[in-house]
C-alpha positions as YAML, in Angstrom:
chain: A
units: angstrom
residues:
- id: 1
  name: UNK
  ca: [0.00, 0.00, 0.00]
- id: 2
  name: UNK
  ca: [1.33, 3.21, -1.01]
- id: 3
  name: UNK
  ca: [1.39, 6.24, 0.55]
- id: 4
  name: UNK
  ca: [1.80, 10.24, -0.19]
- id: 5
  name: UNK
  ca: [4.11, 12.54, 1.80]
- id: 6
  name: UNK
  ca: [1.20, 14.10, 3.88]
- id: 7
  name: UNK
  ca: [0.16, 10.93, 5.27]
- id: 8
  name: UNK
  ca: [3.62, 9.94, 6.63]
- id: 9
  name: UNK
  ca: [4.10, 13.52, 8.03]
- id: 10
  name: UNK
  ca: [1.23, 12.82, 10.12]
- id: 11
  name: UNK
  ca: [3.58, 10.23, 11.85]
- id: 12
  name: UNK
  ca: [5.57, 12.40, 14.71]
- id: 13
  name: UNK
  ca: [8.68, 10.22, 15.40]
- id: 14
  name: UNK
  ca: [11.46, 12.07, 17.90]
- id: 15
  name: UNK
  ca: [14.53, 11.08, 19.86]
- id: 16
  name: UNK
  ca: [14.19, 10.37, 23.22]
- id: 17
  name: UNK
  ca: [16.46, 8.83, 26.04]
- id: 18
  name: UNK
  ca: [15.16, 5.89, 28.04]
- id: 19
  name: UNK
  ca: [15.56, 6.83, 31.91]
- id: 20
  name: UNK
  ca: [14.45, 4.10, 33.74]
- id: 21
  name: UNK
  ca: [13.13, 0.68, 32.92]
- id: 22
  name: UNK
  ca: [11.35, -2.32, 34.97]
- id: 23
  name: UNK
  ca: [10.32, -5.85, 34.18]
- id: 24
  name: UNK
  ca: [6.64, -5.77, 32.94]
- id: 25
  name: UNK
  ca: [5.49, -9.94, 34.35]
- id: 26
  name: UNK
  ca: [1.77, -9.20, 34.00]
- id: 27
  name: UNK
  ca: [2.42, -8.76, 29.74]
- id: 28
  name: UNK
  ca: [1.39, -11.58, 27.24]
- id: 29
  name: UNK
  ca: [4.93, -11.99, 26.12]
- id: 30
  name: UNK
  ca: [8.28, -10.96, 27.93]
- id: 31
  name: UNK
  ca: [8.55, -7.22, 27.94]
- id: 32
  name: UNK
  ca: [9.96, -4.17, 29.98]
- id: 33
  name: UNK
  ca: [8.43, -0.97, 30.85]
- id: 34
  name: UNK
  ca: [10.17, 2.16, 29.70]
- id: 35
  name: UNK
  ca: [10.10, 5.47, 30.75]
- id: 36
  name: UNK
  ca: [11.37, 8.14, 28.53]
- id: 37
  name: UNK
  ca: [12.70, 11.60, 28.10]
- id: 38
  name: UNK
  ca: [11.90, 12.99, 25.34]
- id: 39
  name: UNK
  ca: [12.92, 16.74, 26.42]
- id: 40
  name: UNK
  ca: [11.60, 19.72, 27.44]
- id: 41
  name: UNK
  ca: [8.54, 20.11, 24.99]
- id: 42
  name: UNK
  ca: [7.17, 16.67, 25.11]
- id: 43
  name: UNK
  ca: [8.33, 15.63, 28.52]
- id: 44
  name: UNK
  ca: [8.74, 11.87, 29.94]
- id: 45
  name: UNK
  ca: [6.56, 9.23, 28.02]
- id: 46
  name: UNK
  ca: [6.04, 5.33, 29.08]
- id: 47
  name: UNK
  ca: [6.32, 2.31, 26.53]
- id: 48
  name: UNK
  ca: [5.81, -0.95, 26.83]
- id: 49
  name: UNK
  ca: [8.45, -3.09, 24.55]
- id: 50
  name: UNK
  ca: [8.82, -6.84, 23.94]
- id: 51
  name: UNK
  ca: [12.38, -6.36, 23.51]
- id: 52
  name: UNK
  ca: [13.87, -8.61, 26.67]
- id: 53
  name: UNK
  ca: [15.95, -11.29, 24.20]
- id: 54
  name: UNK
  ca: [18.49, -8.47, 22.59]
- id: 55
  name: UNK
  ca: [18.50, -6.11, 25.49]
- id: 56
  name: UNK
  ca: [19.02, -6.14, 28.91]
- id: 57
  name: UNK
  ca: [17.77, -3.40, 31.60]
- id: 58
  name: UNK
  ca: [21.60, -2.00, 31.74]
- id: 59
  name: UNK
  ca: [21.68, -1.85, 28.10]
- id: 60
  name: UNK
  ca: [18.79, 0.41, 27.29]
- id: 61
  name: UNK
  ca: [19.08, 2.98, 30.41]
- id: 62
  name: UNK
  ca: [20.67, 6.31, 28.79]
- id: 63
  name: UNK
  ca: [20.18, 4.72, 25.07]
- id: 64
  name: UNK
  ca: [18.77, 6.99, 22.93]
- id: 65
  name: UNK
  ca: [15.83, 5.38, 20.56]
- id: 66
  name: UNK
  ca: [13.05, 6.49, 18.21]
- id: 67
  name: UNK
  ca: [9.42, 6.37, 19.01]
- id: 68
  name: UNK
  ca: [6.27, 7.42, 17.23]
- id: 69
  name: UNK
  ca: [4.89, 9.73, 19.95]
- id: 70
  name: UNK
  ca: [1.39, 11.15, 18.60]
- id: 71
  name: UNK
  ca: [-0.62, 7.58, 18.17]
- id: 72
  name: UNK
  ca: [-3.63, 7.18, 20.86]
- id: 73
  name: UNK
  ca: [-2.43, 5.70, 23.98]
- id: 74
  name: UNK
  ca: [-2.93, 1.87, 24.68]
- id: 75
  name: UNK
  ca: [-3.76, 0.12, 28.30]
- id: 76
  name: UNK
  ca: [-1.48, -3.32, 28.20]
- id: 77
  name: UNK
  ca: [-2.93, -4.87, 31.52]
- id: 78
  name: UNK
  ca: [-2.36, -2.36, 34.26]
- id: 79
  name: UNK
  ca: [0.30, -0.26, 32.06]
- id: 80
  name: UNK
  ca: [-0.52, 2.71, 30.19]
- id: 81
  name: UNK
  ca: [1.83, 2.98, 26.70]
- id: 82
  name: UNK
  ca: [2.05, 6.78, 25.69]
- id: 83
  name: UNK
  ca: [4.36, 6.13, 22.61]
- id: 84
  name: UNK
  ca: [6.21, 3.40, 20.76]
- id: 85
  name: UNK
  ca: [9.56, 2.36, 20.29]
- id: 86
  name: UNK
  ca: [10.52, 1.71, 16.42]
- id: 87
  name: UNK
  ca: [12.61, -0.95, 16.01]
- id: 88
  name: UNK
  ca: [13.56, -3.61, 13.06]
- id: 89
  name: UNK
  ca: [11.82, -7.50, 13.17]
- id: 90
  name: UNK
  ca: [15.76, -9.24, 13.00]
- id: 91
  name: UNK
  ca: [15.91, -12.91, 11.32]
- id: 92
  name: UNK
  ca: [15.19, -14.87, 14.68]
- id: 93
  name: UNK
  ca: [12.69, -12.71, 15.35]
- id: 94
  name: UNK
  ca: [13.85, -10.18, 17.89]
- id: 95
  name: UNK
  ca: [13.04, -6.75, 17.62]
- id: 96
  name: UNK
  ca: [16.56, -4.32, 16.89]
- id: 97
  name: UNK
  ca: [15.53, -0.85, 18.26]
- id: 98
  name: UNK
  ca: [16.24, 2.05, 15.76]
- id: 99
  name: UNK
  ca: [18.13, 4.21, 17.31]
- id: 100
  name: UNK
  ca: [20.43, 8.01, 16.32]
- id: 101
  name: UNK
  ca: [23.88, 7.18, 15.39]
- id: 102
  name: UNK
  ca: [25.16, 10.01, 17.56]
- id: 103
  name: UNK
  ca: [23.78, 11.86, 20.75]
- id: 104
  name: UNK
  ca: [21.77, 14.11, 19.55]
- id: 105
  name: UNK
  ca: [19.11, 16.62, 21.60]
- id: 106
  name: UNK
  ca: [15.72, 14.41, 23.30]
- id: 107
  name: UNK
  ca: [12.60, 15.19, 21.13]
- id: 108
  name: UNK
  ca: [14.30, 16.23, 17.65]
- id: 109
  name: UNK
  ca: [11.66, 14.99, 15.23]
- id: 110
  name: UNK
  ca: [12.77, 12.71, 12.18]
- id: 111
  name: UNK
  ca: [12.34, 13.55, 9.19]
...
């Protein structure tokens, strides 16, 4: 399915820095809860992210990442997701966040 310019600049993907991260047990399938900073204009989001086989709680705190930001929130259980993590399906099936490939400013939008 195709589509034109304006529909993908409705998509509002930024930069953000995950700050702090916890095991999410209650979830389908394994998966952490995220919190992060996307800067001063957007502020702190929470995720939810089945991404526990590639990366490890230490791994992920001060990574930066890229998340769409401006879909509707979800409810997963008890959790409320605020924005979501883009990331790459790998061949066994792991997810392989996308991610800046140098420290750049939280909540830059990409473009």
């Amino acid at each position: 399915m195709e589509i034109n310019l304006s529909d993908f600049e409705k998509v509002e993907m930024r930069v953000g820095t995950i700050v702090d991260i916890f095991d999410f047990p209650e979830a389908r399938k394994p998966a952490y809860q995220l919190t992060i900073d996307f800067g001063l204009t957007i502020g702190i989001l929470k995720s939810s992210a089945q991404i526990t086989k590639r990366y490890t709680k230490e791994m992920l705190i001060g990574r930066q990442i890229i998340a769409v930001i401006n879909f509707p929130k979800k409810q997963i259980g008890k959790f409320m997701s605020e924005c979501l993590l883009l990331g790459v399906i790998g061949q066994d099936g792991n997810v392989i966040l996308l991610a800046p490939d140098f420290r750049i400013e939280n909540g830059l939008a990409v473009s």
